[in-house]
C-alpha positions as CSV (number, residue, x, y, z in Angstrom):
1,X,100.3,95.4,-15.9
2,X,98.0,96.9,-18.3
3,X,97.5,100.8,-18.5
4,X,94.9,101.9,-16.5
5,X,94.6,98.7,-14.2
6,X,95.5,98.7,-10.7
7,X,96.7,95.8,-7.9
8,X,93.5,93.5,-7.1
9,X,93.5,91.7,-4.0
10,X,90.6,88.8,-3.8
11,X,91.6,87.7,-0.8
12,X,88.6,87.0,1.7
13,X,88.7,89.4,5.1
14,X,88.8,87.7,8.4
15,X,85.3,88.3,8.8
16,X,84.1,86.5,5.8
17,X,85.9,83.5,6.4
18,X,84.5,83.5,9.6
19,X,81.0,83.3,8.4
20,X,82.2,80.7,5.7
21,X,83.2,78.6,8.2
22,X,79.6,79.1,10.1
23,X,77.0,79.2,7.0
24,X,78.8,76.2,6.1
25,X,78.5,74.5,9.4
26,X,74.7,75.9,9.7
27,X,74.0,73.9,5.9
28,X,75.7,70.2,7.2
29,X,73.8,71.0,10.4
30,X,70.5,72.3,9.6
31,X,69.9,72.9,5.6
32,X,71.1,69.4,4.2
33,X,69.1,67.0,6.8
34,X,66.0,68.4,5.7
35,X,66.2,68.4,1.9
36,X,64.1,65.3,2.2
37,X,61.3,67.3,4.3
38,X,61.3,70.3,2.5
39,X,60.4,68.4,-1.0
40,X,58.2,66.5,1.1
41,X,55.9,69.2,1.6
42,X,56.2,71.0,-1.7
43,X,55.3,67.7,-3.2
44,X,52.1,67.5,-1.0
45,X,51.0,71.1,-2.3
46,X,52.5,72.5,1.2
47,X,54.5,76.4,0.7
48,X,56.1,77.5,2.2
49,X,57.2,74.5,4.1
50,X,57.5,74.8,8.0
51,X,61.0,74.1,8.1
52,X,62.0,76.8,6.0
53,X,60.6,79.5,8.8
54,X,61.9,77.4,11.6
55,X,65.3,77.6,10.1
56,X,64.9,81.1,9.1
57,X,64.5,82.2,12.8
58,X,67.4,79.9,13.6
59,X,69.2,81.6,11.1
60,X,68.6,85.4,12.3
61,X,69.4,84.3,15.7
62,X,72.3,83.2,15.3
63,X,73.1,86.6,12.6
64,X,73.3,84.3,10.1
65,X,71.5,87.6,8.1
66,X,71.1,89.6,5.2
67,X,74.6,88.9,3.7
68,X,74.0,90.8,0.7
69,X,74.1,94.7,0.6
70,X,77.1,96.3,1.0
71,X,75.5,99.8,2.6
72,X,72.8,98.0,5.5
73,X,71.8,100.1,7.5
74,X,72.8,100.1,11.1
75,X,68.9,99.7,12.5
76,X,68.6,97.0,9.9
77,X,69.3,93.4,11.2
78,X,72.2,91.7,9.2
79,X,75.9,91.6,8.3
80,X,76.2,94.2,5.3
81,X,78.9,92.2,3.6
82,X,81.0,93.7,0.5
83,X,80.6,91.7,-2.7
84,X,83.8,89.9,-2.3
85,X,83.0,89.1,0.7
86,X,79.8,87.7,0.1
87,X,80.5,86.3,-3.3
88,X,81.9,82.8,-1.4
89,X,78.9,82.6,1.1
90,X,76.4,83.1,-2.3
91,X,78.5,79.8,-3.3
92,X,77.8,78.2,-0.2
93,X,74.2,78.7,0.3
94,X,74.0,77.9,-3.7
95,X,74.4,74.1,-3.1
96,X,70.8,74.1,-1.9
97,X,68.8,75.9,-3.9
98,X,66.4,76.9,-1.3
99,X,68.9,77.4,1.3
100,X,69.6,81.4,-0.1
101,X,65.4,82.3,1.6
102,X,67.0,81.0,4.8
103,X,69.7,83.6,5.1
104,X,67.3,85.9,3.9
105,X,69.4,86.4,0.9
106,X,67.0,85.2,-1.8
107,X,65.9,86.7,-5.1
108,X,64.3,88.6,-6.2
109,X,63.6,90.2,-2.4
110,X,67.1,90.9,-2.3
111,X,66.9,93.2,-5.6
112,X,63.9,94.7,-4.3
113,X,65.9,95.8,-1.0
114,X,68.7,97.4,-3.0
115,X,66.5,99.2,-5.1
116,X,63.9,100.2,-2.1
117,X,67.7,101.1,0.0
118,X,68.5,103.5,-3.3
119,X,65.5,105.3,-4.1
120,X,62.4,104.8,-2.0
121,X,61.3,107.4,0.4
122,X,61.3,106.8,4.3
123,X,57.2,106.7,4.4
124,X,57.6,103.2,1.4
125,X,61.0,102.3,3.2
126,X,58.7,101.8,6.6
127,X,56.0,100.0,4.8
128,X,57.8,98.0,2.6
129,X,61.9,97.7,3.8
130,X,61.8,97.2,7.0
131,X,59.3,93.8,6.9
132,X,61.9,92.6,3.8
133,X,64.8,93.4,5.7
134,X,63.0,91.1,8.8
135,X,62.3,88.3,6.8
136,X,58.4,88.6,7.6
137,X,56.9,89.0,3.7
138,X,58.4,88.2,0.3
139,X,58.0,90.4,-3.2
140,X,58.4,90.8,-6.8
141,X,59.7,92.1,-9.1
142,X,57.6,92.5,-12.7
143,X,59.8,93.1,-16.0
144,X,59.5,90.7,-18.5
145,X,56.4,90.5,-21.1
146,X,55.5,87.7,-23.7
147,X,55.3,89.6,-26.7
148,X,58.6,91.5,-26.7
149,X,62.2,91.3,-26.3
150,X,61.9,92.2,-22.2
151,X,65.7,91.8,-22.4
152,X,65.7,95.5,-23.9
153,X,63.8,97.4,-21.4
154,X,63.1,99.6,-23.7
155,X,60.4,97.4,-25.8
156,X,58.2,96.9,-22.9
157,X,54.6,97.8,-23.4
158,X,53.3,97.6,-19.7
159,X,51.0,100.8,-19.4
160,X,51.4,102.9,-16.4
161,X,49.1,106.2,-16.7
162,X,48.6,109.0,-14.1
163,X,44.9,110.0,-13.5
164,X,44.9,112.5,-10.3
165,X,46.5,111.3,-7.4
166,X,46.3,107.7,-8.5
167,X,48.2,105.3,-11.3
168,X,46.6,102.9,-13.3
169,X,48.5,99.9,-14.7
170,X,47.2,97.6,-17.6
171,X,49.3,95.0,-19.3
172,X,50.6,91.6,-19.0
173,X,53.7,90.3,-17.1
174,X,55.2,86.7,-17.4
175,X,57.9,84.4,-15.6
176,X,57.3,86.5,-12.4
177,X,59.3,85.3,-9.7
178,X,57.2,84.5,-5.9
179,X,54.1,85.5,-7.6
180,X,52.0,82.6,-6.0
181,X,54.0,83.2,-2.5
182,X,51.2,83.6,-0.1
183,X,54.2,85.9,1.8
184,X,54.8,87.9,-0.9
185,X,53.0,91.2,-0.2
186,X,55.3,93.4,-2.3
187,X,54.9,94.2,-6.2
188,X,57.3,96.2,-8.1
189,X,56.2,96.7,-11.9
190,X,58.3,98.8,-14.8
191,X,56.4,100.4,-17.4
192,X,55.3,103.0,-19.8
193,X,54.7,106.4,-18.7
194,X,55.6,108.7,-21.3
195,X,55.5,106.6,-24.7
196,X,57.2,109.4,-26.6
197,X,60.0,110.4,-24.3
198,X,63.6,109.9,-25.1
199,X,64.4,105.9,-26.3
200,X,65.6,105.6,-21.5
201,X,63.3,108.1,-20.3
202,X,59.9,106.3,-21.4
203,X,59.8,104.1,-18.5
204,X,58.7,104.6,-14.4
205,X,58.5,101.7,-11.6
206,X,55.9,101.9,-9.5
207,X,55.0,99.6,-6.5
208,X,51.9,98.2,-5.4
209,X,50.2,95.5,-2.8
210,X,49.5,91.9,-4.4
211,X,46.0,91.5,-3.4
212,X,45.3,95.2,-5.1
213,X,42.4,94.6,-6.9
214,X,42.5,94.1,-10.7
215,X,45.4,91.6,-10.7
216,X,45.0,88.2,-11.7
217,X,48.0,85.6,-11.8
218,X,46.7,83.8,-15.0
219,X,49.0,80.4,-14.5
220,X,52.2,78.9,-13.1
221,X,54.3,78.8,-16.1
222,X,56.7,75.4,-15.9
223,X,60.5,75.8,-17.3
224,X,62.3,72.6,-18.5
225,X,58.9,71.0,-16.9
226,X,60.2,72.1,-13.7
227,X,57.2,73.9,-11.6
228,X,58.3,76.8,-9.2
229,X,56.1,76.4,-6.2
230,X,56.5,79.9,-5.5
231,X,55.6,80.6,-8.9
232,X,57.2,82.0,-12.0
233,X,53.6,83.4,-13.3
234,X,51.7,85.2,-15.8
235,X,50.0,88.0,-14.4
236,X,47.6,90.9,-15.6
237,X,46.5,93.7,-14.6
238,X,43.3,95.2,-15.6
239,X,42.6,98.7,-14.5
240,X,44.7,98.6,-11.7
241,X,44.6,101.8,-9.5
242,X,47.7,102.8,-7.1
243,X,48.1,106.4,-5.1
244,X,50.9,108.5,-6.7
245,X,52.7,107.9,-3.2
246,X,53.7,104.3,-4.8
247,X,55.7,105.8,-7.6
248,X,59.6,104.6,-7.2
249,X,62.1,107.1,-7.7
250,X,61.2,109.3,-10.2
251,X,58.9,109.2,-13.0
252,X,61.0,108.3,-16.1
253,X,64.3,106.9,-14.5
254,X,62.4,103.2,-14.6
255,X,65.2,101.9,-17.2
256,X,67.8,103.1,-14.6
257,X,66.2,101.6,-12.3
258,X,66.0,98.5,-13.5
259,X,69.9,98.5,-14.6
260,X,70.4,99.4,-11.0
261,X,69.3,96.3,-9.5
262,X,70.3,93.9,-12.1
263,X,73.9,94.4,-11.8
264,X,73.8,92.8,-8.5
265,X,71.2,90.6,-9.0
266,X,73.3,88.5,-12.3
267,X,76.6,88.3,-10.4
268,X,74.5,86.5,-6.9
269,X,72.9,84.4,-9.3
270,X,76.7,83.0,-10.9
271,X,78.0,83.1,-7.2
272,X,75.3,80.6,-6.7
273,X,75.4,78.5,-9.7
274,X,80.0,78.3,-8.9
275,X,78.1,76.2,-5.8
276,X,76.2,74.5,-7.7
277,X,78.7,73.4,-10.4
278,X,80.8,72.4,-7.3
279,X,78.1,70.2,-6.4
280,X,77.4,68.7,-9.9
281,X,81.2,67.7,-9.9
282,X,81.1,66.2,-6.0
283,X,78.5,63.8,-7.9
284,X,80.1,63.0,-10.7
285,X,83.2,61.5,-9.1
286,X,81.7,60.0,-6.1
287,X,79.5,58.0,-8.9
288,X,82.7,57.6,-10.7
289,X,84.4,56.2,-7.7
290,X,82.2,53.6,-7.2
291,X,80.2,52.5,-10.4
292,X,81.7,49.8,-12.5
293,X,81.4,49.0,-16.0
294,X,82.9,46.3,-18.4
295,X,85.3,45.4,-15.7
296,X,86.5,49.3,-14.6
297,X,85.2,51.9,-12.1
298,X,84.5,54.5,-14.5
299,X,86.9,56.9,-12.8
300,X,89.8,54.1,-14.6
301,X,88.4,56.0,-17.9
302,X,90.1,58.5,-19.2
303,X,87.7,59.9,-20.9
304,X,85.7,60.3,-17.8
305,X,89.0,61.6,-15.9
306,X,89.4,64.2,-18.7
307,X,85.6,65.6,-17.5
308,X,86.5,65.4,-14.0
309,X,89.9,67.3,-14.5
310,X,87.8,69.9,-17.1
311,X,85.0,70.9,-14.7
312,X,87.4,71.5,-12.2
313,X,89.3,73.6,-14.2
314,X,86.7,75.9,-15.4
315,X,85.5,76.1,-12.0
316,X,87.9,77.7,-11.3
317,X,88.5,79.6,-14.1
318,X,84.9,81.2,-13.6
319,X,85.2,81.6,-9.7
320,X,88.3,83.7,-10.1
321,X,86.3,85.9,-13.4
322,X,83.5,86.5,-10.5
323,X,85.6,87.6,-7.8
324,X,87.2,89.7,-9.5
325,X,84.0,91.3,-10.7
326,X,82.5,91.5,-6.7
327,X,86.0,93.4,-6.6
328,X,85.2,95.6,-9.1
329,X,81.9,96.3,-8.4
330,X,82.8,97.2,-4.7
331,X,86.2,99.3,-6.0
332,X,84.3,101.2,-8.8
333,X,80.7,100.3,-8.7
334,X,78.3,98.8,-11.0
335,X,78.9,100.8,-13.6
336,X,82.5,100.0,-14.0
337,X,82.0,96.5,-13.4
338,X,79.4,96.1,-16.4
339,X,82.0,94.3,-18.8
340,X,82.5,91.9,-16.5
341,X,79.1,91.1,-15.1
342,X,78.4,90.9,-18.9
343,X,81.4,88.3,-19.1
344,X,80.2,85.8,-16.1
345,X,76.4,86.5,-16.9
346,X,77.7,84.6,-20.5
347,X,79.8,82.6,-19.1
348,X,78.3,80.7,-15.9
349,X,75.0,79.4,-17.3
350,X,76.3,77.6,-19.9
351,X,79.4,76.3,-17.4
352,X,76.7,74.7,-15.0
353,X,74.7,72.8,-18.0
354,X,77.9,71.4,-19.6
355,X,79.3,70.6,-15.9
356,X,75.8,69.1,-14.8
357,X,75.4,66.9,-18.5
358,X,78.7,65.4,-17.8
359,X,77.6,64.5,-14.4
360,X,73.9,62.9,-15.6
361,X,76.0,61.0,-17.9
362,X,77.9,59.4,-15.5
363,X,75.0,58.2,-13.4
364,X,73.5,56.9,-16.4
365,X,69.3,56.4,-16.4
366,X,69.8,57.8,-12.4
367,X,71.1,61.2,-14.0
368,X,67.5,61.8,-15.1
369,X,66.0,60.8,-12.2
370,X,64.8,62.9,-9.0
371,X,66.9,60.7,-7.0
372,X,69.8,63.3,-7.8
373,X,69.6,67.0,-8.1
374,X,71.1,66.9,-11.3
375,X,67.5,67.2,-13.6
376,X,66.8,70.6,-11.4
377,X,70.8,71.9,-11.7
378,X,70.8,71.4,-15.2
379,X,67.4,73.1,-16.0
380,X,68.3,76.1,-13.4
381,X,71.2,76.5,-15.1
382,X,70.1,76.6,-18.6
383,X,66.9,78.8,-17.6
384,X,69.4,81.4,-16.7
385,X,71.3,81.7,-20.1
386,X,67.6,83.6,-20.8
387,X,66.3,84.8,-17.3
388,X,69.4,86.9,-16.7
389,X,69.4,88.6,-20.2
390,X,70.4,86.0,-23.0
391,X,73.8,84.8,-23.6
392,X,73.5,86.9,-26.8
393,X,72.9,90.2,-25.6
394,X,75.7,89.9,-22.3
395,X,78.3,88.6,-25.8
396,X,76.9,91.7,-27.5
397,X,77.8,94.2,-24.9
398,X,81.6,92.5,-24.1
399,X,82.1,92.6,-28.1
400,X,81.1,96.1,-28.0
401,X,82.9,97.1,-24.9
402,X,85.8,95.3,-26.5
403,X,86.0,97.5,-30.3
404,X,85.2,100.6,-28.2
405,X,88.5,99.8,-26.4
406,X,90.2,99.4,-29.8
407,X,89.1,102.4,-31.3
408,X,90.1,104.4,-28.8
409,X,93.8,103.0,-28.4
410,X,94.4,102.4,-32.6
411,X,97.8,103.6,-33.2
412,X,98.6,103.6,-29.3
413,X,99.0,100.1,-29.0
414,X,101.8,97.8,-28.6
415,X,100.8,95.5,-32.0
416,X,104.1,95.8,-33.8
417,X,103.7,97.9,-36.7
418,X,104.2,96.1,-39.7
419,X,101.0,94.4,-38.5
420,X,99.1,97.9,-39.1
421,X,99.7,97.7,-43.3
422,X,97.2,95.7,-45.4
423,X,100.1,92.9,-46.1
424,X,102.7,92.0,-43.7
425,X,106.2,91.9,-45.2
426,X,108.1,89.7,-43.4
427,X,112.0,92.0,-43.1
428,X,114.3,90.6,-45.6
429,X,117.4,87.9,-44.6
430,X,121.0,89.7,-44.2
């Protein structure tokens, strides 16, 4: 064992595999028999869909209920599972992707709970919390901008200015989650408070109501030509004016903030796409099993038993990385745990398009089609190698996490030493 490490058990308390057993149960039972409805009505301009409130109040009865943060409260309705014990129901509810809103377990509301939990006071915990916590309004969450780098915080632009008792915000804010959600009540917005503070102290989140005047959602932004009825939006403000008693937290600690909720938010998103890669693969060898060409059923092809047995393997391979980061993260915290939610924030994404393309090319022209889910697993999956923070920046911070590591343990480590000179001499034969 390495120095510094310690025994890590991921196996799954009685309690979680309890509920595994019953979220599963509730999805055969309830989720899956109306996919067909539920696409139904978003076709036909319908959101949100009836059956997703129906089932949500089938859900909460039966305390099938905010799964997701560790610290609930004990007035709050819900479970309050630990990370490792949730990480396996995320997988579950992940096979549908709009089966997470049901449980009440959906982003970005579920970052916006943590981060109203952490920091907000009990007056914006009563207005705000308690309704998210019920499942009665949705919310989002406003970070990203179209003319910088949002993946560092720090380049945002977003202007948030105190005059008297009120803020004003002015800027523009694009791919907002839930933005065209007629639930969604709840606005949380980082920016620029104090533009020549220290490079993480520039930065303040304050909240607001959606239908404040002076916001306009400018348009539904498509990804992969996929069209979020909820909305991933562009959105403005103009001379919007909030009382001071919306600030969050402190003025200044937006960028911690924002690191704050993240953390949890990137490792439910890979929980969820391990579901969905388990999904892609159930496709792929059910249409292997019974498609035939030039004589064979393509599973009699080794090239196609070589994807089969590959997905499998790396599914693994990345479930067992992500438990052991919902370990970490509820051993040692966030903070602790950033390596690794750097690692499976790098390495998921691009898992569930590789997975998913092996799968379309199975089915052939069908692949494309919406007659499978594969078109919307494939583009989910690649839209969150940038949504999450870009592969780039997660390899950036391993690599850097990685030479810090070396530098601190050069000439303490177990390399043998001839390895240290400039030019290995290999020891001379007796």
């Amino acid at each position: 064992m390495m120095k510094g490490s310690q025994h890590m058990d991921f196996a799954f308390s009685d309690r979680s595999v309890e509920l595994q057993g019953r979220v599963r149960r509730f999805m055969q039972d309830y989720v899956l028999p109306h996919e067909h409805a539920y696409h139904a009505d978003v076709s036909n301009g319908i959101y949100p869909p009836q059956v997703v409130e129906d089932l949500k109040a089938l859900a909460k009865d039966e305390g099938l209920w905010n799964f997701f943060l560790p610290a609930l409260p004990k007035d709050a309705p819900g479970t309050g599972l630990s990370n490792l014990e949730y990480a396996p129901l995320a997988e579950i509810m992940g096979r549908v992707y709009w089966a997470s809103e049901v449980f009440n377990c959906n982003a970005p509301d579920t970052g916006n709970m943590e981060l109203l939990h952490l920091f907000a006071t009990p007056a914006q915990k009563e207005r705000w919390l308690k309704p998210l916590f019920e499942g009665e309004i949705r919310s989002c969450f406003m970070m990203t901008e179209p003319d910088v780098a949002s993946s560092d915080a720090t380049n945002i632009q977003f202007s948030i200015r105190r005059d008297g008792d009120e803020y004003v915000l002015d800027g523009r804010k694009w791919f907002i989650t839930n933005a065209l959600d007629p639930r969604a009540k709840l606005g949380i917005v980082l920016g620029v408070t104090d533009p020549d503070g220290p490079r993480h102290k520039q930065h303040t989140q304050v909240m607001f109501p959606m239908d404040t005047p002076g916001i306009e959602i400018e348009r539904n932004i498509s990804y992969m030509n996929h069209l979020a009825p909820e909305g991933t939006c562009e959105v403005v403000f103009r001379g919007v004016r909030v009382g001071v008693e919306n600030l969050l937290g402190e003025e200044g600690a937006g960028f911690a903030l924002a690191q704050a909720r993240l953390g949890p938010g990137r490792i439910h998103h890979c929980m969820r796409s391990i579901g969905q890669c388990e999904v892609a693969l159930d496709l792929m060898c059910q249409r292997a099993l019974e498609r035939r060409a030039f004589g064979k059923y393509l599973h009699e092809y080794g090239n196609i038993g070589d994807w089969i047995a590959k997905a499998r393997i790396d599914i693994e391979q990345a479930r067992l990385l992500v438990l052991k980061t919902a370990w970490l993260i509820d051993q040692k915290g966030n903070r602790e745990a950033r390596r690794e939610i750097s690692m499976i924030t790098a390495l998921v994404p691009p898992l569930q398009t590789e997975i998913v393309n092996r799968a379309i090319q199975v089915f052939g022209a069908m692949g494309l089609s919406p007659d499978t889910p594969l078109p919307y697993l494939w583009s989910w999956g690649r839209a969150l190698q940038i949504l999450d923070g870009p592969d780039e920046v997660h390899l950036r911070a391993v690599a850097h996490q990685e030479i810090k590591r070396a530098q601190e343990e050069r000439g303490n480590s177990i390399i043998p030493e001839g390895y240290r000179q400039s030019r290995f001499t290999p020891p001379r034969a007796e």
